[in-house]
Backbone of each chain as nested JSON, in Angstrom:
{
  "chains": [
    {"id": "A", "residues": [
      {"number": 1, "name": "UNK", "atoms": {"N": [70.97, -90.812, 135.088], "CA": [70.116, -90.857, 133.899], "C": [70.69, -89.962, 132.808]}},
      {"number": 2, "name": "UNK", "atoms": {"N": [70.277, -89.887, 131.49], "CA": [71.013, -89.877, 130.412], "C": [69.298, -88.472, 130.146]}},
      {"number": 3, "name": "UNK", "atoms": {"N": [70.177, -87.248, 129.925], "CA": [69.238, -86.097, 129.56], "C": [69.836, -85.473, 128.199]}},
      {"number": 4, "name": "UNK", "atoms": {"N": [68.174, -84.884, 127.937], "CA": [68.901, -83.518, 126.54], "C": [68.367, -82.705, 127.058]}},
      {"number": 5, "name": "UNK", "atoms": {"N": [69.456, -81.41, 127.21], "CA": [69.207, -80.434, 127.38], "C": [69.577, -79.412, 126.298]}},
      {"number": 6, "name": "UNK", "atoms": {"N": [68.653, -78.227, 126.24], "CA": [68.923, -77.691, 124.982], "C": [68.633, -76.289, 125.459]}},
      {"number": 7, "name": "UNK", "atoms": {"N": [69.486, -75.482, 125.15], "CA": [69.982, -74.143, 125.685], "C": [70.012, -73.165, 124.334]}},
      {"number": 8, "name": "UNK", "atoms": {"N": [69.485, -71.855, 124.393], "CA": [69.923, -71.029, 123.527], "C": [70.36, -69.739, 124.077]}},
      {"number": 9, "name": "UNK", "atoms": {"N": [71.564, -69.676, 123.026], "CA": [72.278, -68.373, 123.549], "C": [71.997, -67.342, 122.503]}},
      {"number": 10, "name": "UNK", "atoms": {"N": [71.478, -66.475, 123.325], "CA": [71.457, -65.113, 122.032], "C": [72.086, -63.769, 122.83]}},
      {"number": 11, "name": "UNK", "atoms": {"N": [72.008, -62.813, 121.167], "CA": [72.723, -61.526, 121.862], "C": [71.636, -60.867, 122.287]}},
      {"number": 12, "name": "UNK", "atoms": {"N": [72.544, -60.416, 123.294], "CA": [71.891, -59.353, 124.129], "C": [70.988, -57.918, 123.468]}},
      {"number": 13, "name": "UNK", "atoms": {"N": [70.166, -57.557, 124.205], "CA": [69.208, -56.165, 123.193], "C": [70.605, -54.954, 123.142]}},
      {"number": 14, "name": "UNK", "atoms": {"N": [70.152, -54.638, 122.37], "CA": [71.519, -53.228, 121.826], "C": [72.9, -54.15, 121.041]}},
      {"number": 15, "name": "UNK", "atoms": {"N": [72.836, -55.275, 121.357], "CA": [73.835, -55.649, 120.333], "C": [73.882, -56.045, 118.963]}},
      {"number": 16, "name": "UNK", "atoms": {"N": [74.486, -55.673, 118.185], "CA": [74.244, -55.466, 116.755], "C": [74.514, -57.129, 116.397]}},
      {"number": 17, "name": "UNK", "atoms": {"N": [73.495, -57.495, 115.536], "CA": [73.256, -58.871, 114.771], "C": [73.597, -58.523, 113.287]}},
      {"number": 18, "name": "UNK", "atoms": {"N": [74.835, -58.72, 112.919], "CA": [75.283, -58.532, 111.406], "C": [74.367, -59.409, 110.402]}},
      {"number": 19, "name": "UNK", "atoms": {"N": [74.571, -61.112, 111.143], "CA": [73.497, -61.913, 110.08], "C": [72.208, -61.645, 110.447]}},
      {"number": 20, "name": "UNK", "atoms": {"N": [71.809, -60.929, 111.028], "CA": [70.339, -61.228, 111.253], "C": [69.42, -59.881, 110.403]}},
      {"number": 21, "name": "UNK", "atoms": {"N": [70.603, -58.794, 110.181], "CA": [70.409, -57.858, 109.182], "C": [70.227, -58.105, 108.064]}},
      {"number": 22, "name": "UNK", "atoms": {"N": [71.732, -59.026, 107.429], "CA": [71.521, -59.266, 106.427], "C": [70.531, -60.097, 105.381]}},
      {"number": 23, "name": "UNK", "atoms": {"N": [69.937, -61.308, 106.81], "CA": [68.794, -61.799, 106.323], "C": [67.882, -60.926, 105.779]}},
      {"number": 24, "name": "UNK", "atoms": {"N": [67.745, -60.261, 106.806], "CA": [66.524, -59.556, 106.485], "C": [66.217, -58.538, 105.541]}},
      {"number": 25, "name": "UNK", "atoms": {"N": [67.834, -57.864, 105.694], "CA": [67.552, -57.25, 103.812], "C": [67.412, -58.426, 103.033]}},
      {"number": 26, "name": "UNK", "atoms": {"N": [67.884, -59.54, 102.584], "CA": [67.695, -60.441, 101.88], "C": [66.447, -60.905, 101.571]}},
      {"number": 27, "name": "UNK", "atoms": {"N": [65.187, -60.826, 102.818], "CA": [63.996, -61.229, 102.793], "C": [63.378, -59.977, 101.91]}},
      {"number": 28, "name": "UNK", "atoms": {"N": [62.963, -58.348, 102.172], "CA": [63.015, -57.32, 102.113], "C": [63.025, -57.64, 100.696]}},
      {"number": 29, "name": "UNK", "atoms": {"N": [64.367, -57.761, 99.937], "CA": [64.293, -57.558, 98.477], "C": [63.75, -58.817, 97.783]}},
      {"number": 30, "name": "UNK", "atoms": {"N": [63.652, -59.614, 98.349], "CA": [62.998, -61.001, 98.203], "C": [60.967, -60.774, 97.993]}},
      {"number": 31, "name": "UNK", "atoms": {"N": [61.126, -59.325, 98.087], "CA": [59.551, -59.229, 98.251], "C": [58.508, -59.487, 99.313]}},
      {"number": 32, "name": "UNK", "atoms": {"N": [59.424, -60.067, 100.824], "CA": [58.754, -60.308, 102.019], "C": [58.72, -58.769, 102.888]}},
      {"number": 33, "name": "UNK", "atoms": {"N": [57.447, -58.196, 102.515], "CA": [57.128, -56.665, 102.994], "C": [56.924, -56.963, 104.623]}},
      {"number": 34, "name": "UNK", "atoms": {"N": [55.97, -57.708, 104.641], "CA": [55.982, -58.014, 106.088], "C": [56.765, -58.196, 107.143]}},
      {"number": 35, "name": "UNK", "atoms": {"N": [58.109, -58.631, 106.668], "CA": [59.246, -58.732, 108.084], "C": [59.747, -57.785, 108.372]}},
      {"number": 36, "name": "UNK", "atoms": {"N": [59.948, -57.449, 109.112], "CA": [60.026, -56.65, 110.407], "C": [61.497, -56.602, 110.777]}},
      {"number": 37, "name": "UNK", "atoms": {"N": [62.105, -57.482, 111.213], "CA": [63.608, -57.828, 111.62], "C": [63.562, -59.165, 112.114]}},
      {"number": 38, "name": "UNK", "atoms": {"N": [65.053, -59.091, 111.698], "CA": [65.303, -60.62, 111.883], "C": [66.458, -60.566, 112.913]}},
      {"number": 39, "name": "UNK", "atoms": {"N": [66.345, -61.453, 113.993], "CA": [67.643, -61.768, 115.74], "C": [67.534, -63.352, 115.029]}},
      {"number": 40, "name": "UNK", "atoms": {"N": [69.378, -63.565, 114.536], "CA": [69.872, -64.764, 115.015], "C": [70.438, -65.136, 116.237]}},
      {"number": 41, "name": "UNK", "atoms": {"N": [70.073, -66.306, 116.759], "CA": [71.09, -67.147, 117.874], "C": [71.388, -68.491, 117.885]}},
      {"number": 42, "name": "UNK", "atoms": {"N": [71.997, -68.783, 118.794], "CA": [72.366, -70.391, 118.666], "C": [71.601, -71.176, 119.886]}},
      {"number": 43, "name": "UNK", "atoms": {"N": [71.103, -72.591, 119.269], "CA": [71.087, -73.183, 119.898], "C": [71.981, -74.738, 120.232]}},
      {"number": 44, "name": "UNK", "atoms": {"N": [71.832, -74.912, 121.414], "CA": [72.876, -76.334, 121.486], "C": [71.603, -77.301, 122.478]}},
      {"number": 45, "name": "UNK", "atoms": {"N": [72.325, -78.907, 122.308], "CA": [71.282, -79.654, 121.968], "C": [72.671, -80.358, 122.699]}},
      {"number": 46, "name": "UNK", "atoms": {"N": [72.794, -80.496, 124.039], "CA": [73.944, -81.563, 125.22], "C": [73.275, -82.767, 125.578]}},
      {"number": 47, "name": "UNK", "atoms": {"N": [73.833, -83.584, 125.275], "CA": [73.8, -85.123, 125.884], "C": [74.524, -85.012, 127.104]}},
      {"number": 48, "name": "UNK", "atoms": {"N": [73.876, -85.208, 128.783], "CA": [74.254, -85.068, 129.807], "C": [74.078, -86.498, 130.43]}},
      {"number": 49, "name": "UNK", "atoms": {"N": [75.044, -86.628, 131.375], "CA": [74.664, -88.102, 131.903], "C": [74.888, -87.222, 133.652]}},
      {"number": 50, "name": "UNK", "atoms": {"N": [73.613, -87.345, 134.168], "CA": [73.405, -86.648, 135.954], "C": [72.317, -87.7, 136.472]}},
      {"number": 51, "name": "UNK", "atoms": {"N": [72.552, -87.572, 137.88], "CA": [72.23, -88.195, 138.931], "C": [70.912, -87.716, 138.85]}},
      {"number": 52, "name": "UNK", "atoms": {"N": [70.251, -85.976, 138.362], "CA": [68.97, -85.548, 138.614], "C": [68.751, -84.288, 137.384]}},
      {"number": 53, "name": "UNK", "atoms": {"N": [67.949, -83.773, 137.407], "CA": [67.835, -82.291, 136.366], "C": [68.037, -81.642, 137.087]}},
      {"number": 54, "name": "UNK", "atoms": {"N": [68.502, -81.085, 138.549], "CA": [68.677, -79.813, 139.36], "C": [69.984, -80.025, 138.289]}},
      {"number": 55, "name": "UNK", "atoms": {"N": [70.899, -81.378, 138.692], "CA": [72.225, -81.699, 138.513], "C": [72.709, -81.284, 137.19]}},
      {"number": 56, "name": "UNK", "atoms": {"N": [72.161, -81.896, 136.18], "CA": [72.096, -80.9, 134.495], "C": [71.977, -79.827, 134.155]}},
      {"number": 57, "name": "UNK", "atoms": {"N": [70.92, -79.233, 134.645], "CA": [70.855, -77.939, 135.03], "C": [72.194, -76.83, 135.009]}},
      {"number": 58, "name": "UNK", "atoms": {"N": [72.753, -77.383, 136.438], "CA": [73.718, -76.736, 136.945], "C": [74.955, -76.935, 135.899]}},
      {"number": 59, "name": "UNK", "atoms": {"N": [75.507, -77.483, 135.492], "CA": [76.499, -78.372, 134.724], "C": [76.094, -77.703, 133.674]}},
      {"number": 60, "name": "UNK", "atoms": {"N": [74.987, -77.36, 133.01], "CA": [75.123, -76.877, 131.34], "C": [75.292, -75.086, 131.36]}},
      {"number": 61, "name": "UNK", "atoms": {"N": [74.498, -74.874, 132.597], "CA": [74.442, -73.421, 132.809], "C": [75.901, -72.598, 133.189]}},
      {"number": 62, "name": "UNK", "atoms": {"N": [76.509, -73.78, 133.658], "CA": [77.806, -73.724, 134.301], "C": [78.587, -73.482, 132.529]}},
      {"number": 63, "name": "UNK", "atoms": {"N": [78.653, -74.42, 132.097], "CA": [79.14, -74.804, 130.457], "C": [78.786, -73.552, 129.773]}},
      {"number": 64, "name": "UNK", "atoms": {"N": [77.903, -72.947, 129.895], "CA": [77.564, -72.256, 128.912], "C": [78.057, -70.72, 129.509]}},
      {"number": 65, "name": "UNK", "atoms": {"N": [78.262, -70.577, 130.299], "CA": [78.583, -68.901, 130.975], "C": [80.193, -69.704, 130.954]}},
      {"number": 66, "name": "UNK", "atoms": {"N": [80.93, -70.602, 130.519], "CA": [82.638, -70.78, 130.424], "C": [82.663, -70.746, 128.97]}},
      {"number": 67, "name": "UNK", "atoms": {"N": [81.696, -71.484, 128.016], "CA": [82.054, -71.627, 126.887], "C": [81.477, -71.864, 125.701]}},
      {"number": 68, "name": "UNK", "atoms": {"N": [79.718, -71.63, 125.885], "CA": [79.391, -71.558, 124.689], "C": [78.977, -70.23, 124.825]}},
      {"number": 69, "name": "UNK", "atoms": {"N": [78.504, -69.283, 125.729], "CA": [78.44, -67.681, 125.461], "C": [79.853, -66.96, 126.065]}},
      {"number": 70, "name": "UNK", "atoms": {"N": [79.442, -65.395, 125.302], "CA": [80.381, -64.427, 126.007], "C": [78.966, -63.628, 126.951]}},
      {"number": 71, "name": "UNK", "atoms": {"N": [79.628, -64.222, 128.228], "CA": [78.56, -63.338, 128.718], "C": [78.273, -61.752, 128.944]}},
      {"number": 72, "name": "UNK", "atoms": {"N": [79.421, -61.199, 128.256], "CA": [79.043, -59.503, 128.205], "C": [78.47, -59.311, 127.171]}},
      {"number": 73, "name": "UNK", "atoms": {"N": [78.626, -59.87, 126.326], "CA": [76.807, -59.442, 125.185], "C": [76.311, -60.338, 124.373]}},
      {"number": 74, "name": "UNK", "atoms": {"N": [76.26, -61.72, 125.398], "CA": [75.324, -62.517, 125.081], "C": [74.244, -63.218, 126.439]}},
      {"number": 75, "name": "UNK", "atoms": {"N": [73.45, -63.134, 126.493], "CA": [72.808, -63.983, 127.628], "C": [72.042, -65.766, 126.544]}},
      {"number": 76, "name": "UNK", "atoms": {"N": [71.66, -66.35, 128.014], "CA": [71.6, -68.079, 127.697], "C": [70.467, -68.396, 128.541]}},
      {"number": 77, "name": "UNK", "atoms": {"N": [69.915, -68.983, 128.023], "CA": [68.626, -70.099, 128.83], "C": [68.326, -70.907, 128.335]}},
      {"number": 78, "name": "UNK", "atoms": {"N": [68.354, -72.404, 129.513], "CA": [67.637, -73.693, 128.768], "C": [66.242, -73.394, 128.446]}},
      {"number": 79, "name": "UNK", "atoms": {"N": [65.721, -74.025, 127.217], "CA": [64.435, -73.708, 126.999], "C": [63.539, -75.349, 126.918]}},
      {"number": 80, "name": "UNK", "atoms": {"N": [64.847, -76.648, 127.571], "CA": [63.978, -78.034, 127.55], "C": [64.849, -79.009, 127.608]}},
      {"number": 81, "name": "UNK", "atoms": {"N": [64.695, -79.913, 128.2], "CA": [64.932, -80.508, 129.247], "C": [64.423, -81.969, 129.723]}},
      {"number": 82, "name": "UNK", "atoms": {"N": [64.885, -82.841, 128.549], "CA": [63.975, -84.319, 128.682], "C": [64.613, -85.717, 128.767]}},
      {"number": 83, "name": "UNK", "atoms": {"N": [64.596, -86.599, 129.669], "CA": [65.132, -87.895, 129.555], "C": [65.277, -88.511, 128.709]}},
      {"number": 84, "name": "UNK", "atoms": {"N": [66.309, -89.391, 128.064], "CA": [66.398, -90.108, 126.901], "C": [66.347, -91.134, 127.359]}},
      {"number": 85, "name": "UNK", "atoms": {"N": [66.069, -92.168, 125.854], "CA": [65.575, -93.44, 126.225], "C": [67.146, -94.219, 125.741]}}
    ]},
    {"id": "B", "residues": [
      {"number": 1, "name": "UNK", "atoms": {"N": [48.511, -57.92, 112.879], "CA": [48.582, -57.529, 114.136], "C": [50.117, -57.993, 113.864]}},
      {"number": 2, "name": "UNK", "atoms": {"N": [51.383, -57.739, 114.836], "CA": [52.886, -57.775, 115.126], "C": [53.11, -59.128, 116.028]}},
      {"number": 3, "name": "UNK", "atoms": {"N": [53.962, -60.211, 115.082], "CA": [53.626, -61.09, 116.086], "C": [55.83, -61.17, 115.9]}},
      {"number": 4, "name": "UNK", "atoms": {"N": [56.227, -62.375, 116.778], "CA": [57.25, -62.391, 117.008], "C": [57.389, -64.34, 116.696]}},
      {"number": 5, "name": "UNK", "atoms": {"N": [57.919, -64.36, 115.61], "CA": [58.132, -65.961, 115.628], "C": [59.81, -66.502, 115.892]}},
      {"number": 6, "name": "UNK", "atoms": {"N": [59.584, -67.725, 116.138], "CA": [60.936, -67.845, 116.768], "C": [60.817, -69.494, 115.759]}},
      {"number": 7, "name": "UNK", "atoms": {"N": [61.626, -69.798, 115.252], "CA": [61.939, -71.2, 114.17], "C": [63.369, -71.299, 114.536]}},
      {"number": 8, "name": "UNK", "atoms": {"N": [63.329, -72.586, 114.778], "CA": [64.619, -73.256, 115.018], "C": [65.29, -74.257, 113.285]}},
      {"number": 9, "name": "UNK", "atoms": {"N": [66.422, -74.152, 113.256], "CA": [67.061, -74.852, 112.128], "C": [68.137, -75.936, 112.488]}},
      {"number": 10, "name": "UNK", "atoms": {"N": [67.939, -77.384, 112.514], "CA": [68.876, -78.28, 112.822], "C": [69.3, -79.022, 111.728]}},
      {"number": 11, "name": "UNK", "atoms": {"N": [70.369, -79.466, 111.842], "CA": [70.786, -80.483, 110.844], "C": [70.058, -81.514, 111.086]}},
      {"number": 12, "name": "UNK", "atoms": {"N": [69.892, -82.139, 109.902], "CA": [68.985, -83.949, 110.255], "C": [70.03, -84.889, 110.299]}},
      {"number": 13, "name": "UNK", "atoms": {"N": [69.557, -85.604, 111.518], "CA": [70.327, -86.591, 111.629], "C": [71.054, -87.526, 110.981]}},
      {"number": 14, "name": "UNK", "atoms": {"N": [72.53, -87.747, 111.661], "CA": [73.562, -88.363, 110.851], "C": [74.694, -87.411, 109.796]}},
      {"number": 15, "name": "UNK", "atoms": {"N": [73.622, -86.025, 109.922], "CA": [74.32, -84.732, 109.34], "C": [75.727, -84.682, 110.408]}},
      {"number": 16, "name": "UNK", "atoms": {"N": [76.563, -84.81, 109.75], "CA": [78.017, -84.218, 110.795], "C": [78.16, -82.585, 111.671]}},
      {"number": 17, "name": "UNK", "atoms": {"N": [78.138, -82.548, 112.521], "CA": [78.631, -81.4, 112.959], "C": [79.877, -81.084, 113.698]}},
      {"number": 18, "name": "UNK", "atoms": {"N": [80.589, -80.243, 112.829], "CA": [81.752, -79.689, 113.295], "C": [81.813, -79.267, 114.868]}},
      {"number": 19, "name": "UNK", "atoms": {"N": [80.985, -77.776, 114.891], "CA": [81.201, -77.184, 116.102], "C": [80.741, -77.888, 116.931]}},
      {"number": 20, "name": "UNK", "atoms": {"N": [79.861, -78.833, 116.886], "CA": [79.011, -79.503, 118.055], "C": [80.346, -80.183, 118.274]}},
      {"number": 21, "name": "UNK", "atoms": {"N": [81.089, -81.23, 117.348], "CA": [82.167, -81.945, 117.709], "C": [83.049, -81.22, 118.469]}},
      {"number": 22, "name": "UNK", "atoms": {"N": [83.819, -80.116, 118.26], "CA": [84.791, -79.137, 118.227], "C": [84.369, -78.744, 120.263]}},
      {"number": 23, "name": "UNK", "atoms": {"N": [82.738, -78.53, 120.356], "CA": [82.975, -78.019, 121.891], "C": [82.804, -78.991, 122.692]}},
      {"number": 24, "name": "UNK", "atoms": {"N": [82.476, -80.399, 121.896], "CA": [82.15, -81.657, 123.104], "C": [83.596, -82.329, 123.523]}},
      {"number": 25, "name": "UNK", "atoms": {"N": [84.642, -81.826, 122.009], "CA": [86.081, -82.204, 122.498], "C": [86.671, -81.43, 123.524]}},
      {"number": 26, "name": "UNK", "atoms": {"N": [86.209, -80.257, 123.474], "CA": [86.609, -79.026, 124.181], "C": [86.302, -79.389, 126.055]}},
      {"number": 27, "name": "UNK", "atoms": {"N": [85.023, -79.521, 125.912], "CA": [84.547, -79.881, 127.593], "C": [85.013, -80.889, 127.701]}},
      {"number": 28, "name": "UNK", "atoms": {"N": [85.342, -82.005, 127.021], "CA": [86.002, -83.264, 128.091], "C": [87.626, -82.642, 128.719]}},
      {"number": 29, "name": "UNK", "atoms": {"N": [87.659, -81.936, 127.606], "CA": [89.591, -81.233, 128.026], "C": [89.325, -80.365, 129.354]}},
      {"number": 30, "name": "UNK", "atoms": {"N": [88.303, -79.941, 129.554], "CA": [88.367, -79.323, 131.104], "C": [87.597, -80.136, 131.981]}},
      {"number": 31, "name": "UNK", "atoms": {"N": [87.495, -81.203, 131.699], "CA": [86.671, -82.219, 132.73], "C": [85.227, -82.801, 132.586]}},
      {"number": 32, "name": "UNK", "atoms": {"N": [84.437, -81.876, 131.606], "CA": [83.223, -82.605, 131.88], "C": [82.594, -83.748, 131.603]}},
      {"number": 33, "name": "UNK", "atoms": {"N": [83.109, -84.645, 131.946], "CA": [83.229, -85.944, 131.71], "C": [81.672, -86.575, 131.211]}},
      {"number": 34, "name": "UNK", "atoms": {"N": [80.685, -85.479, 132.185], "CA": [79.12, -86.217, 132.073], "C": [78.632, -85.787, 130.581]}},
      {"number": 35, "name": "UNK", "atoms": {"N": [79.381, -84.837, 129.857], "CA": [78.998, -84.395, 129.07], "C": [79.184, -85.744, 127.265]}},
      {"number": 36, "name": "UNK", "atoms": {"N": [77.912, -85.989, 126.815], "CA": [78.433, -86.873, 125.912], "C": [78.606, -86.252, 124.473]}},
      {"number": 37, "name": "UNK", "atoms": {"N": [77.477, -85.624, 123.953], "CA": [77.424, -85.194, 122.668], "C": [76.768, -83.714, 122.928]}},
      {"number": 38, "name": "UNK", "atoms": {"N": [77.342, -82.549, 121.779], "CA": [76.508, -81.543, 121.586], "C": [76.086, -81.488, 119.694]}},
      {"number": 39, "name": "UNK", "atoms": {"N": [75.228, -80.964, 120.086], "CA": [74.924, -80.567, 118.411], "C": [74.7, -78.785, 118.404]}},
      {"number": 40, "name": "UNK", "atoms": {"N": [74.949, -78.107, 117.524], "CA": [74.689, -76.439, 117.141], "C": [73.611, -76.443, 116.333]}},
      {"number": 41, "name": "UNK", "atoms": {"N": [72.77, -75.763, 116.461], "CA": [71.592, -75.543, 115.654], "C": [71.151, -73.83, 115.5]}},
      {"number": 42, "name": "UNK", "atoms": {"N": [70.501, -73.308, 114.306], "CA": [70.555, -71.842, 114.627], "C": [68.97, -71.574, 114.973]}},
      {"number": 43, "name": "UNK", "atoms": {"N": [68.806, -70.44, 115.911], "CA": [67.389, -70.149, 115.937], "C": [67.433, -68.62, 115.548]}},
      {"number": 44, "name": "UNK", "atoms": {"N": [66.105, -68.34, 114.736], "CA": [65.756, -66.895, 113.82], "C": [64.821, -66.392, 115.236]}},
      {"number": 45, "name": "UNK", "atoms": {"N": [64.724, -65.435, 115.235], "CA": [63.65, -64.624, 115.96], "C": [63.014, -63.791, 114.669]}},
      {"number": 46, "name": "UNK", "atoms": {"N": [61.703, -63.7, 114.928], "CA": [61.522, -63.204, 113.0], "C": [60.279, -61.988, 113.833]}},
      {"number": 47, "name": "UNK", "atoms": {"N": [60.343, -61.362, 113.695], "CA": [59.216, -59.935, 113.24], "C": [58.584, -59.928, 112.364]}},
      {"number": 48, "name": "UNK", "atoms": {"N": [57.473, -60.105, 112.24], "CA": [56.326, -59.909, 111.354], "C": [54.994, -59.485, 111.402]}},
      {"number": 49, "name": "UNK", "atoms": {"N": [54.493, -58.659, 110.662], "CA": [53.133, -58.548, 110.484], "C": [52.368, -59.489, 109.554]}},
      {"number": 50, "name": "UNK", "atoms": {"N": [51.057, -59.496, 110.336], "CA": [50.764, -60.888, 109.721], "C": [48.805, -60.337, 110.308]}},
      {"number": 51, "name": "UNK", "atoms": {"N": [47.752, -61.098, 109.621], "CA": [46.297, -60.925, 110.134], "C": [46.345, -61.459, 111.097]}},
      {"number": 52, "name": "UNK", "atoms": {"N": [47.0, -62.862, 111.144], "CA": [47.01, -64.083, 111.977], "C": [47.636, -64.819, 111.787]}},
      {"number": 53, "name": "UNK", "atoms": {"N": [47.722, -65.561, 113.069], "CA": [48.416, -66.803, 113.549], "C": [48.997, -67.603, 112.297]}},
      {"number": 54, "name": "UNK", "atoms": {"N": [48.082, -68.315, 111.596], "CA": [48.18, -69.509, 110.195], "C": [48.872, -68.793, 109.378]}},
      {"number": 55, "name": "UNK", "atoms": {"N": [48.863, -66.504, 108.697], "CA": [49.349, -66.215, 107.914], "C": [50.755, -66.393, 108.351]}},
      {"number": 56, "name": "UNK", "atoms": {"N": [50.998, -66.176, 109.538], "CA": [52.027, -65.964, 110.033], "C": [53.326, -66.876, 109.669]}},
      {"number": 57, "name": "UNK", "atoms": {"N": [52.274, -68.371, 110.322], "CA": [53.251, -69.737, 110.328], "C": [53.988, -69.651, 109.187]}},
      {"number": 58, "name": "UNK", "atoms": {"N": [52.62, -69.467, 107.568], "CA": [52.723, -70.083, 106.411], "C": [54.23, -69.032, 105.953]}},
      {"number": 59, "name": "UNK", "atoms": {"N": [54.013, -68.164, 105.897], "CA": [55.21, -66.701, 105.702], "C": [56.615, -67.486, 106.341]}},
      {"number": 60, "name": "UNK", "atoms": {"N": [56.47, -67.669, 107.542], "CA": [58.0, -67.629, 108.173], "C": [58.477, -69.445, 107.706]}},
      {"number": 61, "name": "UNK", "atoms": {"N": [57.125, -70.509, 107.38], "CA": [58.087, -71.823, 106.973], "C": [58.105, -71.5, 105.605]}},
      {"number": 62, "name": "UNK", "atoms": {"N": [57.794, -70.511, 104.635], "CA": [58.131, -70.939, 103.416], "C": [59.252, -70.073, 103.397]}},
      {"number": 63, "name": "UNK", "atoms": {"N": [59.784, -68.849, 104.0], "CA": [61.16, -68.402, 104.212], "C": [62.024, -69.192, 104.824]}},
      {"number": 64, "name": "UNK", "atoms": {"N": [62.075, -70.003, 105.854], "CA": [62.893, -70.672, 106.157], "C": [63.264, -71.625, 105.084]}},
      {"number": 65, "name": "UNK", "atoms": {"N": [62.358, -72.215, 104.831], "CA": [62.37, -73.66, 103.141], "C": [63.393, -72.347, 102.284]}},
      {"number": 66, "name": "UNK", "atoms": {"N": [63.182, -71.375, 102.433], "CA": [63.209, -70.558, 101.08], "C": [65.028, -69.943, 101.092]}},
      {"number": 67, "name": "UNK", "atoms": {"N": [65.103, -69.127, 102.835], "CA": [66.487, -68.6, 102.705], "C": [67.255, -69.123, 104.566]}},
      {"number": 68, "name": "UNK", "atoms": {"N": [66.322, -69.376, 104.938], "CA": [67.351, -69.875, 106.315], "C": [67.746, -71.013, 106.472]}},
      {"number": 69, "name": "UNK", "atoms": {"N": [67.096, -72.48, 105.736], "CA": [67.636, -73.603, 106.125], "C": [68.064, -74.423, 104.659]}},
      {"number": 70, "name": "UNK", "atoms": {"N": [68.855, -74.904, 104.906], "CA": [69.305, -75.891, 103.975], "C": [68.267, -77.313, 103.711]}},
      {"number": 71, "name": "UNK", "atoms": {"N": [67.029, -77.299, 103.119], "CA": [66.392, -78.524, 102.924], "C": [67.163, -79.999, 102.922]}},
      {"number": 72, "name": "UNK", "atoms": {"N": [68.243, -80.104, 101.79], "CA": [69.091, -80.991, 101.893], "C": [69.627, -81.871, 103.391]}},
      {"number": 73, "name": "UNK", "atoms": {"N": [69.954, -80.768, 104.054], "CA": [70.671, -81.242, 105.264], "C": [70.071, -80.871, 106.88]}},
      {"number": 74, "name": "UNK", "atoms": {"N": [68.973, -79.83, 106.934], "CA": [68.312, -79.265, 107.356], "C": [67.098, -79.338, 107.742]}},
      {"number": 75, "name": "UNK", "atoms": {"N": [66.974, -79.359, 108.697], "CA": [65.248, -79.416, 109.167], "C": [64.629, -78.341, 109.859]}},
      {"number": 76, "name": "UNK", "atoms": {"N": [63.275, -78.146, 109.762], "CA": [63.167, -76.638, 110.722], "C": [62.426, -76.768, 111.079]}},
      {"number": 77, "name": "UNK", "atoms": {"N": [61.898, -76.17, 112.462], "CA": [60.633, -75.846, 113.112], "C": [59.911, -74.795, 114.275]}},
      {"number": 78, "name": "UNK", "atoms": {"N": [59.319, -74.417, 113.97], "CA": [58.74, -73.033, 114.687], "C": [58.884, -73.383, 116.145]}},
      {"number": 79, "name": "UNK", "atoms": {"N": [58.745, -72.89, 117.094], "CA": [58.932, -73.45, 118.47], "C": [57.988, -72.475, 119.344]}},
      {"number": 80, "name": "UNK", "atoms": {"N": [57.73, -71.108, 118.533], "CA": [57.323, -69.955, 119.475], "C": [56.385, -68.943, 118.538]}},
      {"number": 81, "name": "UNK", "atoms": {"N": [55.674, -69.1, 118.797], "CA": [54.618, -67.509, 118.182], "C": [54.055, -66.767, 119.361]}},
      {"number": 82, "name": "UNK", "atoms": {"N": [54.381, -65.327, 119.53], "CA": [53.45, -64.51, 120.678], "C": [53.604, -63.428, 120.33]}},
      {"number": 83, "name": "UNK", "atoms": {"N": [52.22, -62.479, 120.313], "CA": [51.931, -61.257, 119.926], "C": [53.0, -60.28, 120.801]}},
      {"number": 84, "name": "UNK", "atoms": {"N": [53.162, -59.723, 119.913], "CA": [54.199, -58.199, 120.453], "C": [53.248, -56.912, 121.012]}},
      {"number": 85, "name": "UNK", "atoms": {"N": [53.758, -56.36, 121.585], "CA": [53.176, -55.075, 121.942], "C": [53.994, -53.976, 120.96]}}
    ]}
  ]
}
């Protein structure tokens, strides 16, 4: 069966987010008093073709600790996970 | 009260993506054959004070409309609101 799975990788706590600063001074002088801070990350959005979702699962989690994160200061989790038509 | 919103930013469809192209060429070169398409999308983690829930939403989609997403090419949507300690 034909899945989307969609994974986001972000940095890890203590690691410094350059854009996610700069947003936020950007918001800040923008007159948005209320924000607080801003954490960018990425998400990815895989077209998988598996036998099951254990099977996708394994295969993106696999993918993503080779090559869409660095796993020393980034961690990853799928956050969904749905059959296509 | 301190809430923690999380908005996702994707290109709208038919929008080209580079990196999505760039790592789906990448995984077939080491085998993953099941793998068909990826797309990159960015997600904000946003900090804010807010009375509530609705002030909250309204604050973080008219910043996104305003400085995180590209309307043109861009679509966005909240995915996560939960009170902070």
């Amino acid at each position: 069966m034909k899945l989307l799975v969609e994974i986001v990788v972000k940095r890890k706590k203590g690691v410094s987010d350059p854009e996610g600063n700069t947003i936020s001074e950007a918001l800040q002088r923008l007159g948005y008093d209320s924000i607080d801070k801003v954490r960018t990350a990425k998400l990815f959005s895989i077209e998988i073709d598996a036998d099951n979702l254990a099977d996708a699962k394994k295969t993106v989690m696999e993918i993503a600790d080779k090559v869409l994160a660095n796993p020393v200061i980034e961690n990853f989790s799928i956050i969904d996970i749905e059959e296509m038509n």
